[in-house]
C-alpha positions in Angstrom: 41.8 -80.3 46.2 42.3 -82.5 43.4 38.6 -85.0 43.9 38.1 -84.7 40.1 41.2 -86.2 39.1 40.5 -88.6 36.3 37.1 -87.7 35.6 35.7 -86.3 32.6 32.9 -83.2 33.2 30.7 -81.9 29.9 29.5 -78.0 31.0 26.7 -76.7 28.7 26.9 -72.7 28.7 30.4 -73.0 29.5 31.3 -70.0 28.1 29.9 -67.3 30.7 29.0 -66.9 33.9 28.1 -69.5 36.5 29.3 -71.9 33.6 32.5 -70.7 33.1 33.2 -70.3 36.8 32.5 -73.8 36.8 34.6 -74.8 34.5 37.8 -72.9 35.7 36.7 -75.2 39.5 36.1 -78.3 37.6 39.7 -78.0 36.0 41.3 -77.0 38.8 40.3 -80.2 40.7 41.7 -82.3 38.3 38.5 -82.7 35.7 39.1 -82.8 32.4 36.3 -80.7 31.0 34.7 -80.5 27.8 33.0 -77.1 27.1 29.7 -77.0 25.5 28.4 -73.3 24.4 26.7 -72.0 21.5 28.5 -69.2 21.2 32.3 -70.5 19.5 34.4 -67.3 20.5 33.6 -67.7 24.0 33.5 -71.6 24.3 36.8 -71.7 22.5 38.3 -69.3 25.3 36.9 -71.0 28.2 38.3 -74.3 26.9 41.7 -73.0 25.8 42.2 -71.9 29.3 42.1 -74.9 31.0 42.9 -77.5 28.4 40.1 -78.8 27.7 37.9 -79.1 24.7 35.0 -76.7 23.0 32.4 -78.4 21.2 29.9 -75.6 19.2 25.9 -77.2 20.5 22.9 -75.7 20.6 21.6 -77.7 23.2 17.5 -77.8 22.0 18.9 -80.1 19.1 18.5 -83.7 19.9 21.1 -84.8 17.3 23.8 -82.5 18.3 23.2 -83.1 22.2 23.7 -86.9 21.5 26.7 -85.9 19.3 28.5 -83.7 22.1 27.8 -87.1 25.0 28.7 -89.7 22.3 31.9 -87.3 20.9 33.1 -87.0 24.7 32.6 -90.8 25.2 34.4 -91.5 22.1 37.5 -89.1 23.1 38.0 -89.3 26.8 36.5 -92.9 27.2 33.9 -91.8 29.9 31.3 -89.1 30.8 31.7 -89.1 34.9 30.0 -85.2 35.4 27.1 -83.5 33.5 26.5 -80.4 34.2 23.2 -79.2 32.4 23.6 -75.5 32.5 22.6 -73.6 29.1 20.0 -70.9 29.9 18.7 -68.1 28.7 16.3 -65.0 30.6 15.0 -62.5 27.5 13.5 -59.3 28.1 10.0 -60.2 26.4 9.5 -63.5 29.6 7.4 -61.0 31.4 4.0 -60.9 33.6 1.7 -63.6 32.4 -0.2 -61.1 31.0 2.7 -59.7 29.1 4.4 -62.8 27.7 3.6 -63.8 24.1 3.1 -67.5 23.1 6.5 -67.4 21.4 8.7 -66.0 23.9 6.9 -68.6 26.1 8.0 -71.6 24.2 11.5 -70.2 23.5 12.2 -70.2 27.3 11.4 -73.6 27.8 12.9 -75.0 24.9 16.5 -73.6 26.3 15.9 -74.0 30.0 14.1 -77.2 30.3 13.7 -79.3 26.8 17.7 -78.7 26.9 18.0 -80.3 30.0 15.4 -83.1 28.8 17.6 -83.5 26.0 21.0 -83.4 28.0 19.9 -85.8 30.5 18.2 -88.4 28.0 21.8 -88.9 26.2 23.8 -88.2 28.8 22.2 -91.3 30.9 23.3 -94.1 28.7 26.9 -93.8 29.1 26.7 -93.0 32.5 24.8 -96.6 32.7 26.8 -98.2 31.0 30.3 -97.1 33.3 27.8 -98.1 36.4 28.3 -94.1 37.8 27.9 -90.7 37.2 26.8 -87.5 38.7 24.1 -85.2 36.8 23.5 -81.5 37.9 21.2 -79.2 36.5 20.6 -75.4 36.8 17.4 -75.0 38.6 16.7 -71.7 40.4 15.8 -70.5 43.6 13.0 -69.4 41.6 11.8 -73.0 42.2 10.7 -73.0 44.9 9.8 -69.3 46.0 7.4 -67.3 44.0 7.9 -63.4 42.5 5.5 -60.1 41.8 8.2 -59.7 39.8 7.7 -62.7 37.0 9.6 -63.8 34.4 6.5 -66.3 33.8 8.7 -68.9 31.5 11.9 -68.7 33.7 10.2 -69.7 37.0 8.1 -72.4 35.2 11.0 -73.9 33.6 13.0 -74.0 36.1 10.3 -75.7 38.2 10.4 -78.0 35.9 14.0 -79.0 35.4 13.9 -79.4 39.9 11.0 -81.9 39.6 12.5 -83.4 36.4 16.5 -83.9 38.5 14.2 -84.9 41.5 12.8 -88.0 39.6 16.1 -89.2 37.8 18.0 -89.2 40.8 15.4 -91.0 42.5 14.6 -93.6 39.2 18.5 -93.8 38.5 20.0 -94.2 42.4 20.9 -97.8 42.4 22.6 -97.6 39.2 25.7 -95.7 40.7 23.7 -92.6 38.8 23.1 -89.4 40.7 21.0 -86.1 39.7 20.9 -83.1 41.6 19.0 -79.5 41.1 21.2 -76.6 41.7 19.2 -73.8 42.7 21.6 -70.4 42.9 20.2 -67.3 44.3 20.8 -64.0 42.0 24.3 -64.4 40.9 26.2 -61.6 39.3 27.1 -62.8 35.8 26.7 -60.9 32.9 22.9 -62.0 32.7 22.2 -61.1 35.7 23.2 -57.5 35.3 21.6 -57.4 32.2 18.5 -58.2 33.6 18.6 -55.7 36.5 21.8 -55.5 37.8 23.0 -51.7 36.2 19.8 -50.5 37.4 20.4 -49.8 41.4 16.3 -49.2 41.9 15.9 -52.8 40.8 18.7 -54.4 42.3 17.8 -52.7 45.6 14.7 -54.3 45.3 16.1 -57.7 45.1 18.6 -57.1 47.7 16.5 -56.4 50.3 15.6 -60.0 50.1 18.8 -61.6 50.5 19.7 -62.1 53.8 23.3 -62.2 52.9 22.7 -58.1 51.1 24.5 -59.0 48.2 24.7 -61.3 45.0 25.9 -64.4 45.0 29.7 -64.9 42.8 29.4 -67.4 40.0 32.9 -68.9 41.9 30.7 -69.6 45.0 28.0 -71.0 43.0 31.2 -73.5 40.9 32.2 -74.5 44.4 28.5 -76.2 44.5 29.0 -77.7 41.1 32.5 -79.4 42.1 30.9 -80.4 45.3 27.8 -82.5 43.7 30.4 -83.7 41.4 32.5 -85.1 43.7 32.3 -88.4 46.0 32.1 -85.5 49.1 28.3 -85.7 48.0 28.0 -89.6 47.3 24.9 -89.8 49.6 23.1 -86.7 47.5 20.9 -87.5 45.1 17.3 -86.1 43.7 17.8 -82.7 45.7 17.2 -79.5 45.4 20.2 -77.8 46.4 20.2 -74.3 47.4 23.0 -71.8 47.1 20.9 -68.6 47.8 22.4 -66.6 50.6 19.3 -67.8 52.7 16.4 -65.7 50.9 14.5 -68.9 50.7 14.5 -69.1 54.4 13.7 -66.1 55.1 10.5 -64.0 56.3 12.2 -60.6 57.2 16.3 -59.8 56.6 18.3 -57.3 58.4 18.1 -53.8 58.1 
């Protein structure tokens, strides 16, 4: 399918995981994409793969984030596709009662002020071309709760669903769309940092999953080109769930 053709795509994290994935689908339908990492080694890979370009950001600096939209403006003539990725999941985002005051505010300066920032200088061009579609990484985390917290992640990423949910509503009639995209447990390098290599705490996640297994970041990338795309022109201020069903479900098979 080439429904991208034309269209210019910024991905923030584009280096890794469900960002990467993303940006190998975005490509392939005919985007051209603009990689946005902090990390120059892997952006530069993921760009020189698919032609695009890599464009150094940390994405909790107002200045540089309004740089990378203005930059892509400036290059490509438009920004059509925002995908608001960057995140990060420490060790130290614990149990409430575990979770220092720092590690706290760390967390939601990457997950959500990021996405603050992305949107807020993203939103301008996209005004100004009369279109656009925004999508940001939410989690499934959202909208279920955990025994197992990571305190900062889940409230972060509450609030980058509720954030997405009113700029797509605020920004529909202006050709604008935002969308949430909430993944289930996806198995990218974070993820198996996080529990992944430890089969006694991926088992207890699994059990959960209707599906019994971890999502691909391709699968969740076919989500991205999809909300990107006119296929999803009547889609705005969701939260859209890629989980393998484990927020519909009570009990899963044995």
């Amino acid at each position: 399918m080439q429904r991208l053709t034309g269209r210019v795509a910024v991905v923030t994290g584009g280096g890794s995981g469900i960002g990467l994935a993303s940006v190998r689908r975005l490509a392939s339908e005919g985007a051209v994409v603009v990689v946005a990492d902090i990390d120059p080694v892997a952006g530069e890979a993921a760009a020189a793969e698919v032609g695009g370009d890599f464009v150094a950001v940390d994405v909790t600096d107002s200045d540089a984030v309004a740089d990378l939209f203005a930059g892509t403006a400036d290059r490509h003539g438009s920004v059509d596709i925002a995908f608001n990725n960057a995140g990060i999941s420490p060790p130290d985002d614990d149990s409430i009662l575990e979770t220092g005051i720092d590690a706290w505010r760390k967390v939601q300066e990457v997950n959500l002020t990021s996405v603050y920032l992305c949107c807020k200088h993203v939103l301008p061009h996209m005004q100004r071309q009369g279109k656009g579609s925004i999508i940001n990484t939410a989690s499934f985390v959202a909208v279920l709760g955990a025994a197992t917290s990571q305190i900062s992640y889940t409230a972060s990423k509450g609030g980058v669903l509720a954030m997405s949910r009113e700029l797509g509503v605020q920004f529909a009639r202006e050709g604008i769309r935002v969308n949430a995209l909430c993944p289930g447990p996806v198995n990218t390098p974070l993820l198996q940092e996080l529990f992944a290599k430890d089969p006694e705490r991926a088992a207890r996640r699994l059990v959960h999953i209707p599906m019994g297994r971890f999502a691909n970041p391709e699968e969740i990338a076919a989500a991205v080109a999809f909300l990107a795309s006119d296929d999803s022109s009547f889609i705005t201020a969701s939260q859209f769930l890629v989980d393998g069903g484990i927020s519909g479900a009570y009990v899963t098979p044995l």
